[in-house]
mmCIF file of the N, C-alpha and C atoms, coordinates in Angstrom:
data_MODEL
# 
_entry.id   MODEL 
# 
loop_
_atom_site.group_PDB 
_atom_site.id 
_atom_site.type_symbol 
_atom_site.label_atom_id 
_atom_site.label_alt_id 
_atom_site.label_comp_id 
_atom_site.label_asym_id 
_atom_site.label_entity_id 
_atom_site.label_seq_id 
_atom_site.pdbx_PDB_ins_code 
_atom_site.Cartn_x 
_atom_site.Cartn_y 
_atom_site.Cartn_z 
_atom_site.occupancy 
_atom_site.B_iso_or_equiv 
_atom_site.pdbx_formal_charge 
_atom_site.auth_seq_id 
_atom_site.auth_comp_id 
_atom_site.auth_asym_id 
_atom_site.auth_atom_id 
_atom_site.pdbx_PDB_model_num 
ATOM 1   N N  . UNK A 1 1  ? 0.826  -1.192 0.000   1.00 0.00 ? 1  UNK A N  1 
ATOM 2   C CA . UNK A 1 1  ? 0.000  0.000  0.000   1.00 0.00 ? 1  UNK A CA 1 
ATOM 3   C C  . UNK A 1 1  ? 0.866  1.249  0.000   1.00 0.00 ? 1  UNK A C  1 
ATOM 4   N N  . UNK A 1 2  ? 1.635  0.830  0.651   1.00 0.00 ? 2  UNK A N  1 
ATOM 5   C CA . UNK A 1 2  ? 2.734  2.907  1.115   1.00 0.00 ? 2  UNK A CA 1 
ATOM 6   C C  . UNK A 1 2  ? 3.748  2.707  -0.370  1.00 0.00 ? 2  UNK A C  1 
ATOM 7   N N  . UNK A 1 3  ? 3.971  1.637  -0.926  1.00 0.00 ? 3  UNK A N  1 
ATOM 8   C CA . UNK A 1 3  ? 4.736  1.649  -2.639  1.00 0.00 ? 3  UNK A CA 1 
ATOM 9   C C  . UNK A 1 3  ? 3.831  2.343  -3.205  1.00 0.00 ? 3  UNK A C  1 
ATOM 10  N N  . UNK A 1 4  ? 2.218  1.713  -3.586  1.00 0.00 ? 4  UNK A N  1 
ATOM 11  C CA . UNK A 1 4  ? 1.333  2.760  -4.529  1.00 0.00 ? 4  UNK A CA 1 
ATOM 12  C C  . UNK A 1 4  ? 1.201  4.623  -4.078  1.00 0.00 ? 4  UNK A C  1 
ATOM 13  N N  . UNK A 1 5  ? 1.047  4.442  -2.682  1.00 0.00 ? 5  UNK A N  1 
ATOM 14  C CA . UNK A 1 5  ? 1.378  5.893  -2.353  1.00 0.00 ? 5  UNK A CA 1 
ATOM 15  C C  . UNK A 1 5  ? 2.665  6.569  -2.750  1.00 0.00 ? 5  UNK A C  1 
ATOM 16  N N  . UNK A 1 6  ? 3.310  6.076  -2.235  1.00 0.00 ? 6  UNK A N  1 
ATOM 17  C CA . UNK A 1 6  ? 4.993  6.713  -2.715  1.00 0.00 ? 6  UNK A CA 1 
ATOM 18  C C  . UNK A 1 6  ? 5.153  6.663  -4.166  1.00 0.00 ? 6  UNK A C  1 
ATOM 19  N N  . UNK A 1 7  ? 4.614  6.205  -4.868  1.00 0.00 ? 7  UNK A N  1 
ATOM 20  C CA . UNK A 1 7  ? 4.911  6.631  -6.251  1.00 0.00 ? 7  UNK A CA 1 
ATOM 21  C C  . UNK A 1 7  ? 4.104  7.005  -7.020  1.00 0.00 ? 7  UNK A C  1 
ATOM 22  N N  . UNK A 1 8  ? 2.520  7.216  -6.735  1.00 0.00 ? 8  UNK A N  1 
ATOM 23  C CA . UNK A 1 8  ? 1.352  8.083  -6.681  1.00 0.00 ? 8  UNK A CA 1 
ATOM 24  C C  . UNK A 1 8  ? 1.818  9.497  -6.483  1.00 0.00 ? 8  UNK A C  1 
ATOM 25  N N  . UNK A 1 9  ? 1.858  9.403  -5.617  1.00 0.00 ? 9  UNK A N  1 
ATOM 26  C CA . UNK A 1 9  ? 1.536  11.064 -4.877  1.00 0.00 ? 9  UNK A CA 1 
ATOM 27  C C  . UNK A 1 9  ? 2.844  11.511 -4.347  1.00 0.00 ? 9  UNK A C  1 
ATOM 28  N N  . UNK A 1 10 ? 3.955  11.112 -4.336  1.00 0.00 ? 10 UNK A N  1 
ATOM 29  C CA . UNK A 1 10 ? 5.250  12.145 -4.828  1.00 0.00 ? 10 UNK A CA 1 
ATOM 30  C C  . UNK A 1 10 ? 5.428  13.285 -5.996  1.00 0.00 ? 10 UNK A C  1 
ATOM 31  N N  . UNK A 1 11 ? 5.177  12.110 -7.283  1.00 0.00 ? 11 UNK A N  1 
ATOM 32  C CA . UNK A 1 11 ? 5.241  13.344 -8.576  1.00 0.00 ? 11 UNK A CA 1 
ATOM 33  C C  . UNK A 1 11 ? 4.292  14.524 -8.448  1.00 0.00 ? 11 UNK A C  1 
ATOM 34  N N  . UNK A 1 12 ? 2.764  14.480 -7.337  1.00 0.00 ? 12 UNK A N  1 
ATOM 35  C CA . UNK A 1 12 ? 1.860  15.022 -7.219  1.00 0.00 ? 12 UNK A CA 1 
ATOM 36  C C  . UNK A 1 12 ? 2.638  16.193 -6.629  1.00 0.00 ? 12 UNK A C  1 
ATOM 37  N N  . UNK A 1 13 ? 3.014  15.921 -5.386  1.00 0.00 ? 13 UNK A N  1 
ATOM 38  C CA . UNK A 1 13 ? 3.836  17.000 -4.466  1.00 0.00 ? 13 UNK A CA 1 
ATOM 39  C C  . UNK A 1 13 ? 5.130  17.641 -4.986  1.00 0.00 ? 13 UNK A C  1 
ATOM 40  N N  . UNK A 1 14 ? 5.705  16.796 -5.438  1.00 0.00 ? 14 UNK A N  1 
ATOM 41  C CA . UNK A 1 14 ? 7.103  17.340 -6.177  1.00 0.00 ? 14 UNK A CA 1 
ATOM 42  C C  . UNK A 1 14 ? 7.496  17.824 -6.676  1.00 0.00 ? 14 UNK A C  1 
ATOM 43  N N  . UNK A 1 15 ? 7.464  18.758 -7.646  1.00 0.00 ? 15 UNK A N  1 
ATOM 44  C CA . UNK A 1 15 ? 8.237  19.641 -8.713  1.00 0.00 ? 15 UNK A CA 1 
ATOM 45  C C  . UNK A 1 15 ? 9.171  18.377 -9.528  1.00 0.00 ? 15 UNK A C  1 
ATOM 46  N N  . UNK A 1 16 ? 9.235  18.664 -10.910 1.00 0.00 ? 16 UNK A N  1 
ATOM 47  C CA . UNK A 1 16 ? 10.057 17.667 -11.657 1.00 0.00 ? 16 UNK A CA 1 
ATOM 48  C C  . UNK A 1 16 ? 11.288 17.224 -11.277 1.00 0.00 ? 16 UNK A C  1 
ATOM 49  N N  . UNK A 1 17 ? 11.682 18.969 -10.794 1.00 0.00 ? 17 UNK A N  1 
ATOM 50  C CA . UNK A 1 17 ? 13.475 18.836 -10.803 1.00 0.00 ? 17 UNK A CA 1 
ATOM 51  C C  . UNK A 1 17 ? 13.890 18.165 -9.402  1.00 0.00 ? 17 UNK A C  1 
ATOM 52  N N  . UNK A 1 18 ? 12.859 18.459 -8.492  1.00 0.00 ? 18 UNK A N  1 
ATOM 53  C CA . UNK A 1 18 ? 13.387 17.557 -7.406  1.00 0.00 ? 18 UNK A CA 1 
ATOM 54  C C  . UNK A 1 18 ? 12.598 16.314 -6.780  1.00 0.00 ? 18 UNK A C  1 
ATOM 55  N N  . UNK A 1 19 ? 11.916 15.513 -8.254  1.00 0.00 ? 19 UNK A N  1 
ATOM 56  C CA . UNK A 1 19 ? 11.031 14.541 -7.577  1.00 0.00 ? 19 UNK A CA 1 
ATOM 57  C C  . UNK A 1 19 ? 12.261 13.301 -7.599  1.00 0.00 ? 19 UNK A C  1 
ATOM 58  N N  . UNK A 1 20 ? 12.727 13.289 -8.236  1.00 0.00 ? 20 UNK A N  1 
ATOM 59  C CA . UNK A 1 20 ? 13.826 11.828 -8.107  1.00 0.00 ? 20 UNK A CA 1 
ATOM 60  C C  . UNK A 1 20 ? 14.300 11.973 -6.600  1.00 0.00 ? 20 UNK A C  1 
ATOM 61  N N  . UNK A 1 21 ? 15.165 12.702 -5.839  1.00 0.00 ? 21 UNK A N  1 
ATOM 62  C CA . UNK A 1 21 ? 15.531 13.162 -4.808  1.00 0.00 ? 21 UNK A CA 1 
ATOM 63  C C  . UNK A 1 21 ? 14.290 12.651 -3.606  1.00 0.00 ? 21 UNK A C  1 
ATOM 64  N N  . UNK A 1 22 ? 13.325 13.237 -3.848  1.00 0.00 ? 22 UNK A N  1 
ATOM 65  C CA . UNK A 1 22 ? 11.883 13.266 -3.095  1.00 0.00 ? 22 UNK A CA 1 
ATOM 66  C C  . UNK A 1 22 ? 11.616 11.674 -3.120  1.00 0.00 ? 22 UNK A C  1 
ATOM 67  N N  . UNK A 1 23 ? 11.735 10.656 -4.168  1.00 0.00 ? 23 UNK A N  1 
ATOM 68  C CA . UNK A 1 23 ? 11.136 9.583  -3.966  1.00 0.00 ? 23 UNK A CA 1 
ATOM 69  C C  . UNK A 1 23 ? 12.311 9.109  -3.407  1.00 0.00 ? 23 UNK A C  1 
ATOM 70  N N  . UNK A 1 24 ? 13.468 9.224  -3.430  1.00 0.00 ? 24 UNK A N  1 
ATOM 71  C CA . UNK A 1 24 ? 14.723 8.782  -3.430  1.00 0.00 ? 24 UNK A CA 1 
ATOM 72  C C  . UNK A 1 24 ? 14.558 8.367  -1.469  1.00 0.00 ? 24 UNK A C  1 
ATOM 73  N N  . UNK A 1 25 ? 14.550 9.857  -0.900  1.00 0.00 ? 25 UNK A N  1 
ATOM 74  C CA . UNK A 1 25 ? 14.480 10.097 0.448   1.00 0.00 ? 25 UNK A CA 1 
ATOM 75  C C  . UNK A 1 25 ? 13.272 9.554  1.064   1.00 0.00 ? 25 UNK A C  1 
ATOM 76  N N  . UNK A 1 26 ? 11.622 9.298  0.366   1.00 0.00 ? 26 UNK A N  1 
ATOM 77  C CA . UNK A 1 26 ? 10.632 8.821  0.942   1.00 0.00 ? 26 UNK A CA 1 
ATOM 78  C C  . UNK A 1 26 ? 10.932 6.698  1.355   1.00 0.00 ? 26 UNK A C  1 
ATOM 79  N N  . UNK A 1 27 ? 11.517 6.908  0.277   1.00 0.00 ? 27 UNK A N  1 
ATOM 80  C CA . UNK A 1 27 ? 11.970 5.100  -0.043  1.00 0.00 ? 27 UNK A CA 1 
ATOM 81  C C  . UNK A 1 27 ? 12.818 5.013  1.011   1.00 0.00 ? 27 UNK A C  1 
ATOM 82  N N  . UNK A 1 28 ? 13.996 5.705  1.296   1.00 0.00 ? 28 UNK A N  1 
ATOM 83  C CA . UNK A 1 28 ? 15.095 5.553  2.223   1.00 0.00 ? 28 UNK A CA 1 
ATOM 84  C C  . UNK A 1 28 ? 14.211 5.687  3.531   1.00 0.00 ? 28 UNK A C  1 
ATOM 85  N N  . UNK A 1 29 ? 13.327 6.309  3.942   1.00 0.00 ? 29 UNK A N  1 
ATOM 86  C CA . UNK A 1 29 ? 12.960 6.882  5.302   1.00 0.00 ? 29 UNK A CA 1 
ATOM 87  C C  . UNK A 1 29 ? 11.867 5.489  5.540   1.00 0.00 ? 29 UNK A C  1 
ATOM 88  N N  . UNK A 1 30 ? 11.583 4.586  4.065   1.00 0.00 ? 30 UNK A N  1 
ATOM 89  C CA . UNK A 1 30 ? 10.458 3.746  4.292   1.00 0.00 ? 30 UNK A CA 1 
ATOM 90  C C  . UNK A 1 30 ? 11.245 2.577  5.023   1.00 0.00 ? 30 UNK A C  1 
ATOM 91  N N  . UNK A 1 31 ? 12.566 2.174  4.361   1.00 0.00 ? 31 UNK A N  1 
ATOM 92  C CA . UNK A 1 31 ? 13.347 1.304  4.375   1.00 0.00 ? 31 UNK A CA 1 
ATOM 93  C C  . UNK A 1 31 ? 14.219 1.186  6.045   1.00 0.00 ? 31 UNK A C  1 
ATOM 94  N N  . UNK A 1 32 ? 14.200 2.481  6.392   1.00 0.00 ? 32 UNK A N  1 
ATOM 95  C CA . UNK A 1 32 ? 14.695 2.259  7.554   1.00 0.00 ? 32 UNK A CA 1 
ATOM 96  C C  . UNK A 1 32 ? 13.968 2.397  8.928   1.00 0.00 ? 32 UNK A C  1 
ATOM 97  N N  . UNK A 1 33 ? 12.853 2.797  8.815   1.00 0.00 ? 33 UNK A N  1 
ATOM 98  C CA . UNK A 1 33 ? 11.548 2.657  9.334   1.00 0.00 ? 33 UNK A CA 1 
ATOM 99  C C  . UNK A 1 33 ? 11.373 1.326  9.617   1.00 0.00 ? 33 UNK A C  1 
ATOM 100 N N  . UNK A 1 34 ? 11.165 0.199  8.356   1.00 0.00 ? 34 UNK A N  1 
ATOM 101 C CA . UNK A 1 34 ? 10.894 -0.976 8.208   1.00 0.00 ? 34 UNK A CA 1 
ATOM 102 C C  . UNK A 1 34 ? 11.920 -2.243 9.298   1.00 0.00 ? 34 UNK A C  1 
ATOM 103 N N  . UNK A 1 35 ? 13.166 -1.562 9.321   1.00 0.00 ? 35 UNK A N  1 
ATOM 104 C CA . UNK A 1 35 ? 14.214 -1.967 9.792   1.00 0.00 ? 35 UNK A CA 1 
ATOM 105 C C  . UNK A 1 35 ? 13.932 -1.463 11.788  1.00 0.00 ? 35 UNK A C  1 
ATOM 106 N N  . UNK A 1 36 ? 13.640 -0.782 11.723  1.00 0.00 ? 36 UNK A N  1 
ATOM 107 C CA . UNK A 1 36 ? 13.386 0.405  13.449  1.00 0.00 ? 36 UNK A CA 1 
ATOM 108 C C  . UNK A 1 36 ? 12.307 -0.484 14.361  1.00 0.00 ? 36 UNK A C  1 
ATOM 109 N N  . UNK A 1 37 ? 11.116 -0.831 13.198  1.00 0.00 ? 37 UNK A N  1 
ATOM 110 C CA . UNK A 1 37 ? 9.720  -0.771 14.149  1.00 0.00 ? 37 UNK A CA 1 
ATOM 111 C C  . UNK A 1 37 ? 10.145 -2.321 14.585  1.00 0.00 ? 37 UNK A C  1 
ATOM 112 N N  . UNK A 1 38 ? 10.371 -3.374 14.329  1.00 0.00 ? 38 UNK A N  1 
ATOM 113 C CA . UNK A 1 38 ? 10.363 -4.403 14.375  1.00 0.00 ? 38 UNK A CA 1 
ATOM 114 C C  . UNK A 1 38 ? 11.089 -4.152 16.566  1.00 0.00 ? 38 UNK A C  1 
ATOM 115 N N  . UNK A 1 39 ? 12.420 -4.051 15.872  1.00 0.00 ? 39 UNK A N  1 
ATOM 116 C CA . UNK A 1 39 ? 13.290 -3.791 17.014  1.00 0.00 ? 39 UNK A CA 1 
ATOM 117 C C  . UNK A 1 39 ? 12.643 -2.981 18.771  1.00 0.00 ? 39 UNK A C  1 
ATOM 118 N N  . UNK A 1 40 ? 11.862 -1.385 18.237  1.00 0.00 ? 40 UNK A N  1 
ATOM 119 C CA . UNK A 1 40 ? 10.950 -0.858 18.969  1.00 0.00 ? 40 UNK A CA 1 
ATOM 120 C C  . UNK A 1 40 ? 9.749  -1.559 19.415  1.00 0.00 ? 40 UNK A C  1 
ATOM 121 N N  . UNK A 1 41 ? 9.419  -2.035 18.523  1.00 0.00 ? 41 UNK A N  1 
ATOM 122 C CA . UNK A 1 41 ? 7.870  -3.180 19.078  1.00 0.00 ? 41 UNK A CA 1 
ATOM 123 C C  . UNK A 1 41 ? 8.327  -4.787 19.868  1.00 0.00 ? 41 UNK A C  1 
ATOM 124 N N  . UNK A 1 42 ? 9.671  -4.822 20.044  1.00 0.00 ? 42 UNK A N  1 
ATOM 125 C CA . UNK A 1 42 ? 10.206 -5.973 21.001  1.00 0.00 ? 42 UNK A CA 1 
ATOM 126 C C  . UNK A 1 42 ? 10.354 -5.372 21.989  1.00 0.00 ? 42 UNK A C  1 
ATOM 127 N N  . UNK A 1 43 ? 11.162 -3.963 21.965  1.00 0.00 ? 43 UNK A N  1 
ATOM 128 C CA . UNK A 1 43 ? 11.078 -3.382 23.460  1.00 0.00 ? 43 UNK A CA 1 
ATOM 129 C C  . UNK A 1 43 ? 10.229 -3.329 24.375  1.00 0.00 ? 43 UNK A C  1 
ATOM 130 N N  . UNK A 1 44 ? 9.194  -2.757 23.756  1.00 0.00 ? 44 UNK A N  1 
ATOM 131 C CA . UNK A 1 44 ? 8.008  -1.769 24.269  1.00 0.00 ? 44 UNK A CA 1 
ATOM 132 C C  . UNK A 1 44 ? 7.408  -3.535 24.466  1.00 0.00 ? 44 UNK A C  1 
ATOM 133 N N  . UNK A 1 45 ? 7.598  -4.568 24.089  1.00 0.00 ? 45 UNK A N  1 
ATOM 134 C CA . UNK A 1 45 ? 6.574  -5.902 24.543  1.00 0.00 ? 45 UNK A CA 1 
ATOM 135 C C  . UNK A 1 45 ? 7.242  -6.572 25.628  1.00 0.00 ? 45 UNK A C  1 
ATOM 136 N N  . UNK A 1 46 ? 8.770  -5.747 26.066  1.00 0.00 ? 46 UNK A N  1 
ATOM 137 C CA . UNK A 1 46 ? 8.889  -5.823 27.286  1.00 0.00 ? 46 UNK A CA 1 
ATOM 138 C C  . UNK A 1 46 ? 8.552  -5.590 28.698  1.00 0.00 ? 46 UNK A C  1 
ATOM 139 N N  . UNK A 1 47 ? 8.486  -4.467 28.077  1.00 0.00 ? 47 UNK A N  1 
ATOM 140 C CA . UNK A 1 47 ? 8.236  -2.997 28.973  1.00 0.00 ? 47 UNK A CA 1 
ATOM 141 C C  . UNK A 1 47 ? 6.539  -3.316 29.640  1.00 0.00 ? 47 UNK A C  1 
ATOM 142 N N  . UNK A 1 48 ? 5.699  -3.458 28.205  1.00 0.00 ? 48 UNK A N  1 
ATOM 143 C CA . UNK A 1 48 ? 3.928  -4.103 29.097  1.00 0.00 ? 48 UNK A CA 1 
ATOM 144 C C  . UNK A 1 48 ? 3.512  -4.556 27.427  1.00 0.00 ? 48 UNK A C  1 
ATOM 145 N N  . UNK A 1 49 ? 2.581  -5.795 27.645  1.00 0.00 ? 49 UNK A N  1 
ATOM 146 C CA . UNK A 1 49 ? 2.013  -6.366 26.283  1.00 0.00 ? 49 UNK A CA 1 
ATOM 147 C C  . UNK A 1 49 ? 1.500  -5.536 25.891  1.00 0.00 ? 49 UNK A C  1 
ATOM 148 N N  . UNK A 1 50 ? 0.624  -4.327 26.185  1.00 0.00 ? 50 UNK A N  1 
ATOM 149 C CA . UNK A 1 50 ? -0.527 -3.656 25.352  1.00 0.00 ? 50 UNK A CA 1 
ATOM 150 C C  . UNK A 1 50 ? 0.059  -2.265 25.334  1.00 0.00 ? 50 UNK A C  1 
ATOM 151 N N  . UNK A 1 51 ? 1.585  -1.691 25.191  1.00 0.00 ? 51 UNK A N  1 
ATOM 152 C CA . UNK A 1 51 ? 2.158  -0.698 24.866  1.00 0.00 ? 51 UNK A CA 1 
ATOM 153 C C  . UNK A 1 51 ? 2.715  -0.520 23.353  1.00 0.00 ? 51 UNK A C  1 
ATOM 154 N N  . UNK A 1 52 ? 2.883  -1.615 22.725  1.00 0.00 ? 52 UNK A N  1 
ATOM 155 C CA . UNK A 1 52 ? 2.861  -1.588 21.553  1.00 0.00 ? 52 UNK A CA 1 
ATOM 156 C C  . UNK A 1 52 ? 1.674  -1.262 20.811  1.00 0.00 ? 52 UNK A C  1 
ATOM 157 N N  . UNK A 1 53 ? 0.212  -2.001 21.137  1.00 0.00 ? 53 UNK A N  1 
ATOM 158 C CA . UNK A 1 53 ? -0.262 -0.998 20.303  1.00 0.00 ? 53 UNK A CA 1 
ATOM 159 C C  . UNK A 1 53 ? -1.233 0.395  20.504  1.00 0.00 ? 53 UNK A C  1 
ATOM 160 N N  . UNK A 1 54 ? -1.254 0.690  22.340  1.00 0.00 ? 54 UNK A N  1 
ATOM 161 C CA . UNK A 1 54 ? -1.095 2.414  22.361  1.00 0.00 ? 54 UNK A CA 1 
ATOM 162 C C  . UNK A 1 54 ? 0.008  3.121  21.681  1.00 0.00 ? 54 UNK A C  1 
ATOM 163 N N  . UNK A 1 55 ? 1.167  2.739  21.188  1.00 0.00 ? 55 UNK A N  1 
ATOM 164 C CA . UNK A 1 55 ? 2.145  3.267  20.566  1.00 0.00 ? 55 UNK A CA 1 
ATOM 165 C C  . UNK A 1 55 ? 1.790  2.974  18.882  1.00 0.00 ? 55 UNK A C  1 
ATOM 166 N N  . UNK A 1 56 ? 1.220  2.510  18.575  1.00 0.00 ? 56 UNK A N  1 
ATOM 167 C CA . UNK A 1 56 ? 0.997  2.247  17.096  1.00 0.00 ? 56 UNK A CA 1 
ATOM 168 C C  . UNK A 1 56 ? -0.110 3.069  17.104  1.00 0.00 ? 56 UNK A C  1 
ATOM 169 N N  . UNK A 1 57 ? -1.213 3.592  17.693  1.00 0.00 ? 57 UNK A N  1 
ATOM 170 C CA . UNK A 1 57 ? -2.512 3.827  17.786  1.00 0.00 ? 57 UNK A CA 1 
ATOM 171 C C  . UNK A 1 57 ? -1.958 5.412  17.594  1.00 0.00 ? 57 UNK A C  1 
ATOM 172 N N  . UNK A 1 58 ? -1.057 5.808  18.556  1.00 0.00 ? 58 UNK A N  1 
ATOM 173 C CA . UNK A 1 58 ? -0.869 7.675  18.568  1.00 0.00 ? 58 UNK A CA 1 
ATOM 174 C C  . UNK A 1 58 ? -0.424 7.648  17.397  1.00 0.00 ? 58 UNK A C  1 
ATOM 175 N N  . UNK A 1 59 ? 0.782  6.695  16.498  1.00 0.00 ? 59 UNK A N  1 
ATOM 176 C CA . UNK A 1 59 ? 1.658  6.996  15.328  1.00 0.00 ? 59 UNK A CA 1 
ATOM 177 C C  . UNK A 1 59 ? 0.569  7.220  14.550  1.00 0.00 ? 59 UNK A C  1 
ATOM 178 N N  . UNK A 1 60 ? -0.241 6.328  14.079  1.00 0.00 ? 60 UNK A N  1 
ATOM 179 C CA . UNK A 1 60 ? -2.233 6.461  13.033  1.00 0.00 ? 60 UNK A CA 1 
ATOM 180 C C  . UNK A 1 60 ? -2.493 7.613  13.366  1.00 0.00 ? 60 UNK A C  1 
ATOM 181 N N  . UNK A 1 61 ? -2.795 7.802  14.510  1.00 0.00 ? 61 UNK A N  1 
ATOM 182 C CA . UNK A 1 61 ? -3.466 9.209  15.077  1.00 0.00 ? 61 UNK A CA 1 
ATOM 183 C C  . UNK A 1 61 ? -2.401 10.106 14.342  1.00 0.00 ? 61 UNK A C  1 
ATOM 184 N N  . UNK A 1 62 ? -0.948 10.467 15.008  1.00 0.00 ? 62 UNK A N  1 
ATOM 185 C CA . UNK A 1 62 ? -0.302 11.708 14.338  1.00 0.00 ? 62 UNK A CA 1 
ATOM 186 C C  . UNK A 1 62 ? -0.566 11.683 12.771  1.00 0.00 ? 62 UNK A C  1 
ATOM 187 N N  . UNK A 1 63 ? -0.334 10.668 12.167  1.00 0.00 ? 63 UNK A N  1 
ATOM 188 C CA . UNK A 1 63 ? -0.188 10.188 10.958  1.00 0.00 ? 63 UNK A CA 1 
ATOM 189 C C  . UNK A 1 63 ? -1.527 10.860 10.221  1.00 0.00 ? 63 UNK A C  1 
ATOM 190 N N  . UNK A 1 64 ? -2.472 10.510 10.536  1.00 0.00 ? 64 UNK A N  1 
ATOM 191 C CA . UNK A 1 64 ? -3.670 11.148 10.039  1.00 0.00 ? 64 UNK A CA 1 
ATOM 192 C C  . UNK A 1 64 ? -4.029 12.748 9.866   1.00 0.00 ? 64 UNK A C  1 
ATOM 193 N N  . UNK A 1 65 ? -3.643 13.090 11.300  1.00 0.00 ? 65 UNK A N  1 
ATOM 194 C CA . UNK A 1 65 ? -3.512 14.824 11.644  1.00 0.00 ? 65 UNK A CA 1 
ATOM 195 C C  . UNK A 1 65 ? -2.917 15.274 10.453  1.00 0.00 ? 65 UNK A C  1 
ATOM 196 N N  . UNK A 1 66 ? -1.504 14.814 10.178  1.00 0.00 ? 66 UNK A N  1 
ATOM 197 C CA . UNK A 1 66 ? -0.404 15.435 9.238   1.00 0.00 ? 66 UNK A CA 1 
ATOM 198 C C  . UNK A 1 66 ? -0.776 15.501 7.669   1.00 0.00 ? 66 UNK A C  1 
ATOM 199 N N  . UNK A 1 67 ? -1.681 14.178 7.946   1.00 0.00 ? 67 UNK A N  1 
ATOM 200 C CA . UNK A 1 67 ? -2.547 14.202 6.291   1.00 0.00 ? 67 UNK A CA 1 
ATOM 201 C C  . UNK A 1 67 ? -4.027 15.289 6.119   1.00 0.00 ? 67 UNK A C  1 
ATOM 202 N N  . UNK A 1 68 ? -4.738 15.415 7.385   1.00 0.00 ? 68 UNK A N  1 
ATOM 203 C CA . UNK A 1 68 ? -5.315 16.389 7.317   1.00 0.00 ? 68 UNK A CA 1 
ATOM 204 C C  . UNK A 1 68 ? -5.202 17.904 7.354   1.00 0.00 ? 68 UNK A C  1 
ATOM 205 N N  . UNK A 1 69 ? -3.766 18.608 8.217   1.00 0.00 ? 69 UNK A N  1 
ATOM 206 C CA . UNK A 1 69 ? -3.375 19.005 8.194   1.00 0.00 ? 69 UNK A CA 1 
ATOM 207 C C  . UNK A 1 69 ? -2.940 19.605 6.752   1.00 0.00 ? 69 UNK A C  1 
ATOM 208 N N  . UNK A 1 70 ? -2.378 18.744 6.182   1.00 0.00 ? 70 UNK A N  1 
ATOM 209 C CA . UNK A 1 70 ? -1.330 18.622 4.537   1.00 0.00 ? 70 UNK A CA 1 
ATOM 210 C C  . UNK A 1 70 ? -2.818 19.182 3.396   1.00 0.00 ? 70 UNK A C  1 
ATOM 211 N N  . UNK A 1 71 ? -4.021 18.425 3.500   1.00 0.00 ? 71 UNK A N  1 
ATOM 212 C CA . UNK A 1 71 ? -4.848 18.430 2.814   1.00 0.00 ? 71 UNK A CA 1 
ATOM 213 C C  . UNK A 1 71 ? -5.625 19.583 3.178   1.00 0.00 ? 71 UNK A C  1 
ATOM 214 N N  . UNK A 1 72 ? -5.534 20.485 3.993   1.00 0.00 ? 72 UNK A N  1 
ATOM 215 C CA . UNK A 1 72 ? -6.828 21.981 4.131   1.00 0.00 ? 72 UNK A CA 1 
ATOM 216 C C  . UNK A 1 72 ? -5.335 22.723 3.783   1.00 0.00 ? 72 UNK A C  1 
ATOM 217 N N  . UNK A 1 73 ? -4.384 22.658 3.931   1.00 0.00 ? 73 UNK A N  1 
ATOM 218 C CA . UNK A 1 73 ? -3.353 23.621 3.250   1.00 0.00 ? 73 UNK A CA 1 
ATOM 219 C C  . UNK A 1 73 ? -3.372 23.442 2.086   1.00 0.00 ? 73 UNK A C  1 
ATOM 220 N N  . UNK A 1 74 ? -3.459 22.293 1.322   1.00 0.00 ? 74 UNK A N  1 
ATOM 221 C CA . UNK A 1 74 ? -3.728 21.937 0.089   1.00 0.00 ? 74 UNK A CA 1 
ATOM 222 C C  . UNK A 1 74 ? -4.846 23.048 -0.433  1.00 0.00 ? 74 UNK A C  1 
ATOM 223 N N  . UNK A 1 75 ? -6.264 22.678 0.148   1.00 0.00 ? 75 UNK A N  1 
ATOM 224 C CA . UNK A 1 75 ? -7.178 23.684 -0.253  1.00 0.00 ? 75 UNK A CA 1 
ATOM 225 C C  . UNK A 1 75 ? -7.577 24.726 0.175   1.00 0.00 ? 75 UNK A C  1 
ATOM 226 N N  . UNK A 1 76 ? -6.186 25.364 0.791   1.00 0.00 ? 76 UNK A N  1 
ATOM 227 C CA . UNK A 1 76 ? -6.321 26.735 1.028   1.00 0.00 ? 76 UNK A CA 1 
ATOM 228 C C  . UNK A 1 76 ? -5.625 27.688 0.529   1.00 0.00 ? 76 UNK A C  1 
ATOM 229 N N  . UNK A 1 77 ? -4.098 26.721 -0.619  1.00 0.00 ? 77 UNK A N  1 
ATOM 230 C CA . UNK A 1 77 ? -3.470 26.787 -1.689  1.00 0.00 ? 77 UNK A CA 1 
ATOM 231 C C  . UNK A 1 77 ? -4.590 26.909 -2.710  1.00 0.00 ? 77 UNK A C  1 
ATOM 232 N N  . UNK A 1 78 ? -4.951 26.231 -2.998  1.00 0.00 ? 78 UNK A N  1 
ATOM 233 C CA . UNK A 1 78 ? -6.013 26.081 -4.482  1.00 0.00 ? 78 UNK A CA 1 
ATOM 234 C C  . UNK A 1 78 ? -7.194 27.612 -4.400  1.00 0.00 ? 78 UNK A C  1 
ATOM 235 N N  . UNK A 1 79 ? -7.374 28.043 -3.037  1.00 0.00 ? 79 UNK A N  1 
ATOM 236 C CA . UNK A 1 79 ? -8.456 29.452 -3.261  1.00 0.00 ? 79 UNK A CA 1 
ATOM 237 C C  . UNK A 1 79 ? -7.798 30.742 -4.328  1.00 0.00 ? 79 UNK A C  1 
# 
């Protein structure tokens, strides 16, 4: 799902001259992300079983804000 996004809606956001760069850095930030959470979600299932997913639950939550956020600037660009 976050591949069809990332190569959807980069060229959308991007400017030509710096979309290679832009997907370049979204891929890298996906890749080491991918590598992070695994490691963080063993901790935190130390720490108490049901902290992993209050900690996954705020990341959705921020995650969403930043897209709503992103999207009324969007259409407050477009007036």
């Amino acid at each position: 799902m976050m591949w069809a996004v990332l190569y959807g809606w980069t060229p959308e956001i991007f400017g030509t001259k710096v979309w290679g760069m832009a997907c370049g850095i979204t891929s890298a930030l996906s890749r080491i992300g991918g590598m992070i959470t695994p490691m963080f979600g063993g901790m935190l299932l130390m720490i108490d079983r049901s902290l992993p997913v209050y900690a996954s639950t705020m990341v959705f939550v921020f995650a969403g804000f930043c897209v709503f956020v992103g999207f009324c600037m969007l259409m407050l660009k477009k007036r």
